[in-house]
Structure formats: structure tokens, C-alpha cells
N, C-alpha and C positions, 0 to 999 in steps of 0.2 A: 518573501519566497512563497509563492505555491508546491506544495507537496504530496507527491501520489504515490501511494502502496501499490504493489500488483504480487498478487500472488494465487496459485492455483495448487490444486494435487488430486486433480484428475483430469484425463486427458479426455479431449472431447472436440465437436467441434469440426471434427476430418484432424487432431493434431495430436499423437499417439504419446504423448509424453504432458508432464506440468509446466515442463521446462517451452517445449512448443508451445504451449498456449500463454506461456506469457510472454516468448517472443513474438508473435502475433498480435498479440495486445500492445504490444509496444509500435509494432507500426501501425497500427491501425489509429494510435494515438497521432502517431507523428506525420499520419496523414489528414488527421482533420483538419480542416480551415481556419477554425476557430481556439486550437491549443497549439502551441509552440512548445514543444521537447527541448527544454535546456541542455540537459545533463539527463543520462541514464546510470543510475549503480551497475555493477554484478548483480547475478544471480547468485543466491543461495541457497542451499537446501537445510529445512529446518524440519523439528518435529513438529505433531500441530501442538497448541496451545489452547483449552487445557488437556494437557496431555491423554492420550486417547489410543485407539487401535486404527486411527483412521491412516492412510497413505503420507508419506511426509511429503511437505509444500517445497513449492520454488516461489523463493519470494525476491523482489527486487524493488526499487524505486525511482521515482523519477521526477525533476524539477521541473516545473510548464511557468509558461507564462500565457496569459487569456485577458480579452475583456471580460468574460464568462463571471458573472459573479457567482458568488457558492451555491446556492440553490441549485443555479445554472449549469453550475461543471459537475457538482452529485451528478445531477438528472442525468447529463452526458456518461459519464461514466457509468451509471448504471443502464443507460441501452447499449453500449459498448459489453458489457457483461451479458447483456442477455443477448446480444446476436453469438456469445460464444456459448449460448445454451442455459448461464445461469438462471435458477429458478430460487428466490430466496422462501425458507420456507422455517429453518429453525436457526437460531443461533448455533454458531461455533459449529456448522455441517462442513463434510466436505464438500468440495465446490470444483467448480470447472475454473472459474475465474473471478478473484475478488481486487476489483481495484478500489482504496479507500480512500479519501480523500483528510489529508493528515495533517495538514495546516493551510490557510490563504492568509499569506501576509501576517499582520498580527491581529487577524481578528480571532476573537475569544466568544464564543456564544456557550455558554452550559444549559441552555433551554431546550429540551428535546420539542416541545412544542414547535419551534420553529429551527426546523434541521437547518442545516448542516450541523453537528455540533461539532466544536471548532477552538484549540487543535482538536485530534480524534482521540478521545477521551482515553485512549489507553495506549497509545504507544508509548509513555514513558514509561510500562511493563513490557515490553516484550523486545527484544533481541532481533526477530527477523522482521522486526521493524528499523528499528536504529539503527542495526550494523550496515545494512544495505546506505540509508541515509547517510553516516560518515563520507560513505566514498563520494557524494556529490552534495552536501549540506555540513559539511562539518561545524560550521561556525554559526550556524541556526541556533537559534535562542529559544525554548520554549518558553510563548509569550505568559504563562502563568506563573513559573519558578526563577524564569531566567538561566537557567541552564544549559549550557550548548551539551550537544550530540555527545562527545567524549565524556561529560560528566554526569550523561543521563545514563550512559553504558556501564559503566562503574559503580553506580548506583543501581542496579539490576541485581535481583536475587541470582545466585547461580544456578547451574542444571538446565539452561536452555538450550542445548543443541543445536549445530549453525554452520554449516561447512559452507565456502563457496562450492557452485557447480562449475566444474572445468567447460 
């Protein structure tokens, strides 16, 4: 399984909400050539992480399928980000639009040297990662522990904040 984060919590773009702009990013996904949109999560609204004074996220995700190998699909996803205005600059900023790239298949890379790293070295912290994932990945394995989705979430410290968005 290929796996993509999308999340924002600032509006930008011409799209007056976080929640617009990750609907937009979603077709803009499911318009390119080159990715096929399996399955889309819900949206949720999350605090950010680590916790902070900044705007809360809408975060979701989505299953693709690509020849695109991972270098290849970063790179894609991160000019898809920047026609919505992203400009990366510090970790953990707010953002107009962050899509992450959260597993391909069972490759495993931990070498920053040569990105992607793969899965994305921290979603098995964070909530408005997973819970989006459940709804179209449940049965996903993370290729390091072996753990599917349900038993990553369970395994999460409490205090994460996480509503769907209606």
C-alpha cells in the first residue's frame, strides 16, 4: 500500500478554510496522471503536534497507487504543496498544506541521506495520522513492528485531540 497524509491549518491559496485546502489537494491528487486515489479517509480536525498556539489542522488521508517511485512521488507531492503556496522553512510551522508521504509498500529506508524515509518516521506517534488511516488502511502493517492501524492507535499516549470534521 502506498500512503499519503494531507493536512493543513491555514487557509490559503484563494481557499478560506484548512479544511478547503485539503479538499483541493485531494483533487488535484486525483487529477494527476501519474497517481490513482484508492480510497480517501475523512477529514479531521486535530490540535497541532507538538502542541502549540498555532491554528488546529485538518488532517486526512489517502491510499494511491503509482509507478512513481518514492523519490518520485515526494518530489510530486511536494510541488503539489507549493502551487498551494507552501514554503518549507522550519519544522513543525504552520502550513497552508502538508502532504506526507507515510509508507510505499513495505519499503523501509531510515537513511535521511537518501529520502524518502520510509514509513514516515513518526506516525506511529501521532493520532491525526492513524485515525484518518483506519478508515481506508486498517489492516496495514507497519513494516518495522508489524502492527496494524488498530494496534498502533491503542498504543498512542493519550491527550491527542482528533474530532472528525462534519
Amino acid at each position: 500500500m502506498i500512503l499519503v497524509a494531507i493536512g493543513s491549518n491555514l487557509p490559503g491559496a484563494g481557499f478560506d478554510t484548512p479544511r478547503a485546502v485539503c479538499l483541493a489537494a485531494l483533487e488535484m491528487l486525483e487529477r494527476d496522471p501519474d497517481i490513482r486515489v484508492v480510497a480517501r479517509s475523512r477529514l479531521f480536525e486535530s490540535a497541532p503536534v507538538p502542541l502549540s498556539d498555532q491554528p488546529w489542522y485538518a488532517n486526512g488521508a489517502v491510499l494511491v497507487e503509482t509507478a512513481l517511485p518514492p523519490a518520485a512521488l515526494l518530489a510530486r507531492l511536494h510541488e503539489i504543496e507549493a502551487q498551494f503556496g507552501r514554503v518549507r522553512q522550519v519544522r513543525n510551522e504552520a502550513r497552508v498544506l502538508d502532504l506526507d508521504l507515510l509508507a510505499y509498500h513495505d519499503v523501509q529506508n531510515d537513511r535521511a541521506e537518501v529520502p524518502p524515509l520510509l514509513p514516515h518516521p513518526r506516525l506511529r506517534e501521532r493520532a491525526f495520522v492513524l485515525r484518518p488511516l483506519l478508515d481506508i488502511a486498517r489492516d496495514w502493517c507497519h513494516p518495522g513492528d508489524s502492527r496494524d492501524i488498530p494496534a498502533l492507535l491503542a498504543a498512542l499516549s493519550p491527550g491527542q485531540a482528533l474530532h472528525p470534521i462534519r
